[in-house]
C-alpha positions as CSV (number, residue, x, y, z in Angstrom):
1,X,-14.4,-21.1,-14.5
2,X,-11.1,-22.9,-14.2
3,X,-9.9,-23.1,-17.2
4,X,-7.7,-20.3,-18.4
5,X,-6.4,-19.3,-21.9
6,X,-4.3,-16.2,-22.2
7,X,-5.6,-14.1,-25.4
8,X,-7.4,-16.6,-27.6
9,X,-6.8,-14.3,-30.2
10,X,-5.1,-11.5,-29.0
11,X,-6.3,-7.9,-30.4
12,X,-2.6,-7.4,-31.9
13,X,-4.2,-10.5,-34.3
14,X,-7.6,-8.6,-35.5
15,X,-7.6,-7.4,-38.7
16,X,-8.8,-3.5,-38.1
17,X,-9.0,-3.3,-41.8
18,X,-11.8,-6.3,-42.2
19,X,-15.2,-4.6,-42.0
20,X,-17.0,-6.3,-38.6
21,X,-20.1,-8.2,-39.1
22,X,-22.7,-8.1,-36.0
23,X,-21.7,-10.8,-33.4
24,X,-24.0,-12.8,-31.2
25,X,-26.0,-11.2,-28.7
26,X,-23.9,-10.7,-25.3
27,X,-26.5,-9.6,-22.5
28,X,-28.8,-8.1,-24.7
29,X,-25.7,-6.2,-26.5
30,X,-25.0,-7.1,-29.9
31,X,-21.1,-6.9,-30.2
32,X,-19.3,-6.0,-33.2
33,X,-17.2,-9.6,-34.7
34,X,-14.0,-9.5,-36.8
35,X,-14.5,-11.9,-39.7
36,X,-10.9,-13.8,-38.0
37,X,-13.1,-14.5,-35.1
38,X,-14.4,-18.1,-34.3
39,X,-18.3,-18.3,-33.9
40,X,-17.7,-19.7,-30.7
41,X,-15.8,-17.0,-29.3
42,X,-16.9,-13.3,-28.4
43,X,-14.8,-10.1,-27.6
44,X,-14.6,-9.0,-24.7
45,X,-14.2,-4.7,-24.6
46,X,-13.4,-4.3,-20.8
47,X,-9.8,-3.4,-22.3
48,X,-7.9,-2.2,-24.7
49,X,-6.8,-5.4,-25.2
50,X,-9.7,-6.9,-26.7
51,X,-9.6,-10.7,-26.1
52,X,-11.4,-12.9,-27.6
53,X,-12.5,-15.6,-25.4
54,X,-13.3,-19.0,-26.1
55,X,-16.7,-20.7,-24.7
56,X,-15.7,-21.5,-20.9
57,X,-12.7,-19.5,-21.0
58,X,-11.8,-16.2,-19.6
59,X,-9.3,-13.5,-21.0
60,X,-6.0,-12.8,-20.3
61,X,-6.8,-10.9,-17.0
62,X,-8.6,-13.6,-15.6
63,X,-11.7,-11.1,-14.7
64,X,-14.0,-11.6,-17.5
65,X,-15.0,-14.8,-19.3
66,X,-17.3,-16.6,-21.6
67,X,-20.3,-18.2,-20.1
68,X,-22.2,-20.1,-22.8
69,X,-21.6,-16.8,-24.9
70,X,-22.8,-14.1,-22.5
71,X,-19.5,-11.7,-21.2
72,X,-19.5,-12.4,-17.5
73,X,-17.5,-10.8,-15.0
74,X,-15.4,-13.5,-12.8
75,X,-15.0,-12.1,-9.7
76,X,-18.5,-11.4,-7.2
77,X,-18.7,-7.6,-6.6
78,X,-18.1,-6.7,-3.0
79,X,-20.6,-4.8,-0.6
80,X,-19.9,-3.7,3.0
81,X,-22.2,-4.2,5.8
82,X,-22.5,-0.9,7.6
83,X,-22.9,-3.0,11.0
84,X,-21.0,-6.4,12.1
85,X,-23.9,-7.4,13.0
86,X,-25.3,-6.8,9.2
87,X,-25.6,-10.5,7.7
88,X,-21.9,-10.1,6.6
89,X,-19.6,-12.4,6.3
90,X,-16.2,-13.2,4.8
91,X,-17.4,-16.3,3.1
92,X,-15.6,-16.5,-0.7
93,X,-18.7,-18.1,-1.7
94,X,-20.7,-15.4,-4.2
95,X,-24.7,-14.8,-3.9
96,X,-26.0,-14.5,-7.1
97,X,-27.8,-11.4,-8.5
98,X,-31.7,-11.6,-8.2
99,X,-33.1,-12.5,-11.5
100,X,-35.9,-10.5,-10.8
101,X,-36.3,-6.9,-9.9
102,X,-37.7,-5.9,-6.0
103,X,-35.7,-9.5,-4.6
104,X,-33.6,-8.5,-1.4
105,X,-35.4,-5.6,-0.2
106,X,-35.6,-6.6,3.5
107,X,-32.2,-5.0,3.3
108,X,-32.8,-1.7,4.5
109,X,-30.7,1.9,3.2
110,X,-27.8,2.2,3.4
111,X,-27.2,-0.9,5.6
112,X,-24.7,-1.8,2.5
113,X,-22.0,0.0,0.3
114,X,-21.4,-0.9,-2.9
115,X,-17.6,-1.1,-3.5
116,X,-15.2,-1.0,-6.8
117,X,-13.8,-4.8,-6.1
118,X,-15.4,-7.0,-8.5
119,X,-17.5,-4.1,-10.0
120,X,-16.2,-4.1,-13.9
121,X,-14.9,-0.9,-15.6
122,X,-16.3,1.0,-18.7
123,X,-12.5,2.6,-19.4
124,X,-12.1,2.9,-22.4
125,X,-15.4,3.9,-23.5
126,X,-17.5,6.8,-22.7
127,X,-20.5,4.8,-20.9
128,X,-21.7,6.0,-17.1
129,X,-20.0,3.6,-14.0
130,X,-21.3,0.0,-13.5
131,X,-23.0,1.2,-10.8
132,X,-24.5,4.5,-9.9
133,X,-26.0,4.3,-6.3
134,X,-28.7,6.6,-4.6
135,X,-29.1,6.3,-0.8
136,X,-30.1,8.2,2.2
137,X,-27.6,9.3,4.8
138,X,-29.8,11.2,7.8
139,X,-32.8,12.2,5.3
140,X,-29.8,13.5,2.6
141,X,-29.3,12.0,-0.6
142,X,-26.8,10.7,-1.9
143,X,-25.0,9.0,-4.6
144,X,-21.9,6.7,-5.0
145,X,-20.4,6.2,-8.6
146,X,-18.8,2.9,-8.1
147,X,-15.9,1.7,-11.2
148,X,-12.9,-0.4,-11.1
149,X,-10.0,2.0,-12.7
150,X,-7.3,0.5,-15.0
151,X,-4.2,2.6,-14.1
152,X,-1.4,2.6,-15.8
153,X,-0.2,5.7,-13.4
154,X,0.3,4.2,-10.1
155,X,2.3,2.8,-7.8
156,X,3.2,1.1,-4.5
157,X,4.9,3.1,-1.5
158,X,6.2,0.7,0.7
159,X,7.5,1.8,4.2
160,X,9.9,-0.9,5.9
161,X,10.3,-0.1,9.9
162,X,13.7,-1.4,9.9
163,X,17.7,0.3,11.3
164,X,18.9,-2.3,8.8
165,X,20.8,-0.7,5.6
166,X,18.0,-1.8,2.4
167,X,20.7,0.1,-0.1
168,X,21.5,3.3,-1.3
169,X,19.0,5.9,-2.1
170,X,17.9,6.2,-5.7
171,X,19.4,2.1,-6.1
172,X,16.9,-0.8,-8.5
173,X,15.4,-2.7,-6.7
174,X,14.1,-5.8,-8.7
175,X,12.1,-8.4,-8.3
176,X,13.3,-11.9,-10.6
177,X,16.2,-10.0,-11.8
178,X,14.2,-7.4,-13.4
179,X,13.8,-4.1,-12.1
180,X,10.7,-2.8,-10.5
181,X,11.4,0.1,-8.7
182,X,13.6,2.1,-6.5
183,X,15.0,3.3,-2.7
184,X,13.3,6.0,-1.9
185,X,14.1,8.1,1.6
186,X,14.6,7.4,4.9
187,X,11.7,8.5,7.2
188,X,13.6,8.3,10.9
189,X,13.7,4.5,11.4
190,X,11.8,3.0,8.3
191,X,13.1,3.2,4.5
192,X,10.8,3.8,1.7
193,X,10.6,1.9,-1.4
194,X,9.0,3.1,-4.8
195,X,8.2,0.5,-6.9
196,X,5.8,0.0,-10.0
197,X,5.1,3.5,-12.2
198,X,4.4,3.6,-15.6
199,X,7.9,3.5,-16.8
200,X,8.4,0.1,-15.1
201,X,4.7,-1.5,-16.8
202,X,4.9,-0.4,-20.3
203,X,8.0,2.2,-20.7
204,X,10.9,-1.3,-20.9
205,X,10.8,-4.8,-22.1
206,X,7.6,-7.0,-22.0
207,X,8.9,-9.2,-19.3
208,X,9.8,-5.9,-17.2
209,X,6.5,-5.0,-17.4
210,X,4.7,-8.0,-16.8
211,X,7.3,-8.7,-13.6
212,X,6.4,-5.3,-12.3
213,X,2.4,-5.5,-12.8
214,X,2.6,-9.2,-11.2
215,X,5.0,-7.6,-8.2
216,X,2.4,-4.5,-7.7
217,X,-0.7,-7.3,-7.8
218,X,0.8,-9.5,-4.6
219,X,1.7,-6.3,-2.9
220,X,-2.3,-4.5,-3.2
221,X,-3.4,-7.9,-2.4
222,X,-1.1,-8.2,1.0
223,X,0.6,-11.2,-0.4
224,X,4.5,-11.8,0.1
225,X,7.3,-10.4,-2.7
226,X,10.8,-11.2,-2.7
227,X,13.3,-8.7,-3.5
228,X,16.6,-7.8,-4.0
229,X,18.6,-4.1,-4.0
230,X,21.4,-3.2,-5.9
231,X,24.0,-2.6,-3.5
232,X,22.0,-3.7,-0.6
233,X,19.9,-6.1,0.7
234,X,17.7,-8.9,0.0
235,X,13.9,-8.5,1.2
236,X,10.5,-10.5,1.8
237,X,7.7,-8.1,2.2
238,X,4.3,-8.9,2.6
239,X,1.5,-5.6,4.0
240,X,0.8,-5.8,7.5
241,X,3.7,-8.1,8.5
242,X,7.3,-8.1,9.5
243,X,9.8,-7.7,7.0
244,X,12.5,-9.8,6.4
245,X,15.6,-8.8,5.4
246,X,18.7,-10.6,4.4
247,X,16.5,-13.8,5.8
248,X,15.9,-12.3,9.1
249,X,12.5,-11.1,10.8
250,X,12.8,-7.5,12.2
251,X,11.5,-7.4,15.3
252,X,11.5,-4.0,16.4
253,X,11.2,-0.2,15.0
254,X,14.2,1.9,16.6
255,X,12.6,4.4,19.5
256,X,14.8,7.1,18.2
257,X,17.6,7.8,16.8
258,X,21.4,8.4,19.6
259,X,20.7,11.6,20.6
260,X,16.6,10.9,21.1
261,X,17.5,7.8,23.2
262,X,19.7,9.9,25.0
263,X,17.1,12.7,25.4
264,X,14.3,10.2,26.6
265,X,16.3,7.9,28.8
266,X,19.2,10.2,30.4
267,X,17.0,10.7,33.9
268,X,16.6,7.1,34.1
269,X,20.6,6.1,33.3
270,X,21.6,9.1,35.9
271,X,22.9,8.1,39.0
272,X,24.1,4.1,37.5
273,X,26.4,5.1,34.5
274,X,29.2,7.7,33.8
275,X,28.9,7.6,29.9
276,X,25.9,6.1,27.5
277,X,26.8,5.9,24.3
278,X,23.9,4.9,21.7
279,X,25.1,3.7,18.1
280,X,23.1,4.7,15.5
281,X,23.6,5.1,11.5
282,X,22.1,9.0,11.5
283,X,23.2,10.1,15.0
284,X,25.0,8.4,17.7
285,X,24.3,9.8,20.9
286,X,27.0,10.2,23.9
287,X,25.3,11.0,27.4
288,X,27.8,13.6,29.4
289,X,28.0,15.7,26.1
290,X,24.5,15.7,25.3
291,X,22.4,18.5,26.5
292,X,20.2,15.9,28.9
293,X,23.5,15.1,30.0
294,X,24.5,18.8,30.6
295,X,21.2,19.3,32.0
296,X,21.5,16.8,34.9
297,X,24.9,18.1,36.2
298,X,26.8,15.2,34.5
299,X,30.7,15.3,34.0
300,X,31.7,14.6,31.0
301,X,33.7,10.7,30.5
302,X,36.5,11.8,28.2
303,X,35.0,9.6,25.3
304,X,36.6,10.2,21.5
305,X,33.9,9.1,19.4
306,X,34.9,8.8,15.5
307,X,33.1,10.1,12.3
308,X,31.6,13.9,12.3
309,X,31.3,16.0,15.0
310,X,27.4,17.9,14.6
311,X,26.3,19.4,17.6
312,X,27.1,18.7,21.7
313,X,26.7,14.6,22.4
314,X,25.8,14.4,18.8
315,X,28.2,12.3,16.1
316,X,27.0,11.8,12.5
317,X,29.1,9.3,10.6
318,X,30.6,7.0,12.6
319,X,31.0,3.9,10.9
320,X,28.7,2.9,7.2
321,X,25.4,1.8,6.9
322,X,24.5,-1.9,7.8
323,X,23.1,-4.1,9.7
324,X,25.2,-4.2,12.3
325,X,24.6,-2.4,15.5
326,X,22.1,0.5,15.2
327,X,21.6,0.4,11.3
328,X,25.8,0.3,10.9
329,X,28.3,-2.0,9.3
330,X,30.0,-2.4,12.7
331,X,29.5,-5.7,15.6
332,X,31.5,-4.6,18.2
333,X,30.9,-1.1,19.5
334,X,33.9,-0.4,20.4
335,X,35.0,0.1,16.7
336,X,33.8,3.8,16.9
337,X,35.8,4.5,20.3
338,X,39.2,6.1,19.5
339,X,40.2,6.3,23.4
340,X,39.5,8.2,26.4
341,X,41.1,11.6,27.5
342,X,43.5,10.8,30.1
343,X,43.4,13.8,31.7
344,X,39.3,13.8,32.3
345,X,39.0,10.0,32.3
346,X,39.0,7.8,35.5
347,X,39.6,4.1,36.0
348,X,36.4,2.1,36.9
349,X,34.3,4.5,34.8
350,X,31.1,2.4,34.1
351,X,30.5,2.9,30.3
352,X,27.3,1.5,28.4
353,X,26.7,1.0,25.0
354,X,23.5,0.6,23.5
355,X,21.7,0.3,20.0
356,X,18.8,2.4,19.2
357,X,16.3,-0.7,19.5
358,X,18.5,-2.5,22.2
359,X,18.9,-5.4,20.8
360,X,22.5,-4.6,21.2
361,X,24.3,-3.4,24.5
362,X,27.1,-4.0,26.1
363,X,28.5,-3.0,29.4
364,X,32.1,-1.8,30.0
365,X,34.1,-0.5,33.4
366,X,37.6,1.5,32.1
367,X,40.5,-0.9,33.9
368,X,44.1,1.1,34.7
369,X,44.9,2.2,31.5
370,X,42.3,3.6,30.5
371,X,40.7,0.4,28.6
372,X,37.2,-0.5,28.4
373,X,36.6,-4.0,29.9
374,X,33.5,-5.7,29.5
375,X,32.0,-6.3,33.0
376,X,28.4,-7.8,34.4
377,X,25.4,-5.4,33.7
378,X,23.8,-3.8,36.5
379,X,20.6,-4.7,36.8
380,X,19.1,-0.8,36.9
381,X,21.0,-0.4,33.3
382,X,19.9,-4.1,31.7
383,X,16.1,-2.9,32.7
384,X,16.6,0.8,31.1
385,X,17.7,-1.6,28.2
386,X,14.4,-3.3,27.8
387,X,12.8,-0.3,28.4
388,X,13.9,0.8,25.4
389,X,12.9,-2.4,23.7
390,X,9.4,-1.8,25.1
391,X,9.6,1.7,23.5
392,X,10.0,0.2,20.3
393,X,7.0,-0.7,17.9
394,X,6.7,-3.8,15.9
395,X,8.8,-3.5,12.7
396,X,6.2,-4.1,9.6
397,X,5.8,-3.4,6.1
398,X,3.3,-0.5,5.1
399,X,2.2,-0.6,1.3
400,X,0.5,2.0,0.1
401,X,-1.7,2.2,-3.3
402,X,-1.0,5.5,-5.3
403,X,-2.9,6.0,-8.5
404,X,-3.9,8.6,-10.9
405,X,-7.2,8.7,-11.8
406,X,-8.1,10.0,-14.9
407,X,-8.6,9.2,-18.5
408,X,-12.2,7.5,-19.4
409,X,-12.8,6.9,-15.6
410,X,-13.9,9.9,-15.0
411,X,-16.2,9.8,-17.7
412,X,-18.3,7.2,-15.9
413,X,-19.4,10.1,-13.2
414,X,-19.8,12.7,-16.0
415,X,-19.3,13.9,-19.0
416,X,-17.5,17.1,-18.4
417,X,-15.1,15.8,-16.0
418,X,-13.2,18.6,-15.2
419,X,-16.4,19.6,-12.6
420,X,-15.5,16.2,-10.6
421,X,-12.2,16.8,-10.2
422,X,-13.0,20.0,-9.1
423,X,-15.7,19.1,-6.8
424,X,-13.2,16.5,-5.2
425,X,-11.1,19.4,-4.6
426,X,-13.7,21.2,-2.7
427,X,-14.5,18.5,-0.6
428,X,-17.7,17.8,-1.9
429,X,-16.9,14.5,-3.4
430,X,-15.2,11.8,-0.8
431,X,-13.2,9.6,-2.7
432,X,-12.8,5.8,-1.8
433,X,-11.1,2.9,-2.6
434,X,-12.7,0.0,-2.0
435,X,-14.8,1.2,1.3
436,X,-11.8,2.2,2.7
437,X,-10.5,6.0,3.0
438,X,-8.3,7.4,0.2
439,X,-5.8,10.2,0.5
440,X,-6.3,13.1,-2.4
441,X,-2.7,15.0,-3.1
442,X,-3.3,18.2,-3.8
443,X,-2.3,19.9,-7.0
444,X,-3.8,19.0,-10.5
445,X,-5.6,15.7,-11.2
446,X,-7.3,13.1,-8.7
447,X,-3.8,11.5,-7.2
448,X,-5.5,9.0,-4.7
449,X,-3.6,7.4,-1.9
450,X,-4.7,4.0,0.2
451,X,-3.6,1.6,2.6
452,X,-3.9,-1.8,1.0
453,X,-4.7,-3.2,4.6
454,X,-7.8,-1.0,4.7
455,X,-9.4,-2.6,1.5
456,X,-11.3,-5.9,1.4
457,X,-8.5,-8.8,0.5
458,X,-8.2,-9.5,-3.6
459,X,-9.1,-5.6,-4.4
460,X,-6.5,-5.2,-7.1
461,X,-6.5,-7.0,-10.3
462,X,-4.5,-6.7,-14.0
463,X,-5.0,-6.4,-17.4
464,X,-2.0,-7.3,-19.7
465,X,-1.4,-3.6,-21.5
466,X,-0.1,-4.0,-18.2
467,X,-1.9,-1.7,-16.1
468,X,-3.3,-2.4,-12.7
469,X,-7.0,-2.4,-11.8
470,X,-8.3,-1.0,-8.9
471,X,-11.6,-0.3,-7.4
472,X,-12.8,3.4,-6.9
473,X,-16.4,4.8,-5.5
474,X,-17.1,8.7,-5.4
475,X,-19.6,9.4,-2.8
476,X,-21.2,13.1,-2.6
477,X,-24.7,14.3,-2.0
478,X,-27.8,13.9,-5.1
479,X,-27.2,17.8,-5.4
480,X,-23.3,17.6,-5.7
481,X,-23.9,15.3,-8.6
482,X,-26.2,16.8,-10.3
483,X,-24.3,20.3,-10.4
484,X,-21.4,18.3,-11.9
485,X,-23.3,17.0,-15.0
486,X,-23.8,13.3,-13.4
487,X,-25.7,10.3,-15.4
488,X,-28.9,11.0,-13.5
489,X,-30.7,8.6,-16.1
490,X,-28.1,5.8,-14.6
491,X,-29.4,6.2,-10.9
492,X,-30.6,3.6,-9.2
493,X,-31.7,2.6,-5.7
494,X,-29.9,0.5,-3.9
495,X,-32.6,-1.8,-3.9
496,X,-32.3,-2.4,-7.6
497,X,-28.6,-2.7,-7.6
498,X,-29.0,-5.7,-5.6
499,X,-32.2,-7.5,-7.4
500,X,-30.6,-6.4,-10.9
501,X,-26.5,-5.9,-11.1
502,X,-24.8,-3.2,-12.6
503,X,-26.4,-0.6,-14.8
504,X,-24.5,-2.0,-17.9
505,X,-25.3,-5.7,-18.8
506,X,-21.9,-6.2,-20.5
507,X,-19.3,-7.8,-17.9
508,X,-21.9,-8.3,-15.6
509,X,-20.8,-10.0,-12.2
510,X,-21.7,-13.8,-11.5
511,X,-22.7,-12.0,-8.1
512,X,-22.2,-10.8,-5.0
513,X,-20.1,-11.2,-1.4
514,X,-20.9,-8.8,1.5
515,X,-18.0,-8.3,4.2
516,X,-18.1,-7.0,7.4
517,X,-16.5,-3.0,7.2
518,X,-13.3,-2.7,8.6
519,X,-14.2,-1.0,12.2
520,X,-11.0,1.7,11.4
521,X,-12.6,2.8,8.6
522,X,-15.5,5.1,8.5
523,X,-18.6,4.6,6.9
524,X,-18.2,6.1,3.1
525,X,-21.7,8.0,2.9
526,X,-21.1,9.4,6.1
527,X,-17.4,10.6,4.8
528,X,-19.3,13.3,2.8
529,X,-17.7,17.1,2.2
């Protein structure tokens, strides 16, 4: 299927007010057919949307398409092999469903895991999960509800290790000029971006909403965005890698911040410097004033240090955020240095300056007056200095999924879905995200959080209300489910998953791909309350 139509005939174009006449049969469903409708299209109900696709085509979210006028779904669904050693394989090459029931049997329970990527949705109808799963775990049994959920509610929390200055709290950031999100807080040595939300999809313009949906898709599927801040930077952020910012690679993720450094290198600086001063946006550090400096016996230089004074050896404020030395506007050090107290201060004083990642440092002696000159670095201080590179971790960017799950999906596990959420909330219910382990806030609701690098690759998709699809599996014991009001007519082994395909033969997958688990991540069955 490479040919791609946006909505054939898009449902703002049906005419609700034309009785329907029964369509052609799609997989054994017969589906209800506007009289506007072409005889060689059918309507696909995976959405609100409602496309109607054209023979060879697929609808506007490129998931589901018309294959000789059955509704297929596009994309293979994805299993997980318990073992590496499982037959798995990363391969993008789908194996096709069984045609007949009993086929792939030799693989044995619960060698595989049935996952939410490529699995098809019933939102917004009432109907049970695609695929309802009963396994063993060690003689217990259980049962997965596997969905993919269209959430309008969600977003993408995105953690950038970086001293650089992204922009002021609460400032846009936008991707192609259109706004997608903001700056969120710092969190000692990364910044936190918020982007996507439901205000951003379908609460502005069209083209906000379809620039924020298409932003949130590369991000959940660890592929690159560019960015720009109001007020701030430019970025290039892709999960898993270093950010770029303002076209430069970070390299490194600060140690600490000034008085940290301070507190974790002071032994090692003793004895081979008479001041340290570390430059830092949130606290700049000075040695002889610090308590590790205090601790050690050390006297103090004489130093005047601008911006606020907080506690002993520890300055907030000294010059504006940046990306200058240590996350500030400033490239030569000495721009936060008022002078030296004559009458404590010593010519040949050996003063270092240092950044909180040191990538910057510089090494001064005081001459007559009293003036810092910059002088050779001993080589005790220049390895303390790469110590504290070595101390730093690689500077990446973190993206996390955070969703809502509600509505209609919850309807797929049971009908009185109050009793999930609940169950969740008890721990009886573990809650994944494509195979990989999901965070549940607490509070009201199921509020799910995910690290996109956990997932299998391609695990998010769209539909154009805009909303974001995402896959979903709730895993708890045969018990569990049944005390919640489960579809226990819509278990099946999985045996028959994999001869047959999902329980529903409307948007049934063209097949399947089976990956190797991620080794961090747990086995889901086993993840059980």
């Amino acid at each position: 299927m490479t040919e791609h139509t946006k909505v054939d005939f898009g449902a703002e174009r049906v005419d609700r007010d034309t009785a329907s006449t029964p369509g052609p049969t799609v997989l054994d469903k017969a589906v209800p057919r506007s009289e506007r409708m072409a005889a060689n299209k059918i309507e696909c109900n995976a959405c609100p949307v409602l496309c109607q696709i054209s023979a060879g085509r697929t609808g506007a979210c490129d998931r589901y398409a018309n294959a000789d006028g059955r509704l297929v779904r596009v994309d293979p669904v994805v299993f997980l092999a318990r073992a590496n050693d499982a037959g798995a394989d990363s391969a993008t090459a789908a194996i096709e469903f069984a045609a007949t029931p009993g086929a792939d049997q030799s693989t044995a329970e619960p060698a595989l895991f049935v996952t939410g990527v490529g699995a098809s949705s019933t939102y917004p109808d009432y109907k049970p999960a695609p695929f309802i799963v009963a396994s063993k775990l060690d003689d217990v049994d259980m049962i997965t509800v596997v969905t993919e959920g269209i959430f309008s509610y969600c977003s993408f929390k995105v953690k950038i290790d970086t001293d650089r200055f992204l922009g002021p709290e609460q400032a846009n950031v936008r991707c192609d000029g259109e706004i997608v999100g903001h700056v969120s807080t710092a969190e000692y040595g990364s910044q936190m971006l918020s982007l996507g939300g439901v205000h951003h999809l379908t609460g502005g313009s069209k083209k906000e909403g379809r620039v924020t949906c298409d932003t949130m898709l590369a991000l959940g599927n660890k592929e690159a965005v560019e960015l720009s801040i109001d007020g701030g930077a430019s970025l290039a952020i892709r999960a898993g890698a270093a950010p770029i910012v303002d076209g430069v690679e970070e390299q490194r993720m600060r140690v600490g911040c000034g008085s940290a450094t301070i507190g974790i290198f002071a032994k090692q600086w003793f004895g081979h410097v008479d001041e340290v001063v570390v430059v830092d946006d949130h606290i700049t550090g000075v040695l002889t004033e610090h308590q590790a400096g205090r601790c050690l016996g050390m006297t103090r230089s004489g130093i005047k240090i601008r911006g606020r004074k907080s506690t002993p050896g520890r300055y907030f404020q000294v010059a504006n955020p940046g990306t200058g030395w240590g996350g500030t506007d400033i490239q030569d050090p000495l721009a936060i240095v008022e002078g030296f107290d004559p009458s404590v201060a010593k010519p040949g004083m050996r003063v270092l300056m240092v950044s909180t990642t040191g990538e910057h440092a510089q090494w001064y002696e005081l001459d007559a007056q009293l003036a810092p000159r910059v002088a050779p670095m001993p080589d005790a201080v220049r390895r303390t200095v790469e110590r504290i590179g070595e101390n730093c971790e690689p500077s990446l960017a973190t993206v996390l999924f955070l969703g809502g799950a509600g509505g209609s999906l919850r309807a797929g596990a049971t009908e009185n879905p109050v009793l999930l959420t609940r169950a969740i909330k008890r721990k009886l219910v573990n809650v994944t995200c494509g195979g990989a382990p999901a965070y549940v806030w607490p509070g009201g609701g199921i509020t799910v959080m995910v690290d996109v690098m956990r997932m299998p690759d391609r695990s998010f998709g769209t539909v154009p209300t805009p909303a974001i699809v995402a896959p979903i599996e709730f895993t708890m014991t045969y018990d569990t489910y049944r005390d919640l009001g489960g579809h226990l007519d819509a278990v099946r082994s999985l045996q028959s998953v994999l001869a047959s395909g999902p329980t529903h033969t409307e948007g049934a997958p063209r097949g399947r791909r089976t990956l190797a688990r991620d080794p961090d991540n747990p086995w889901p069955p086993a993840m059980r309350g």
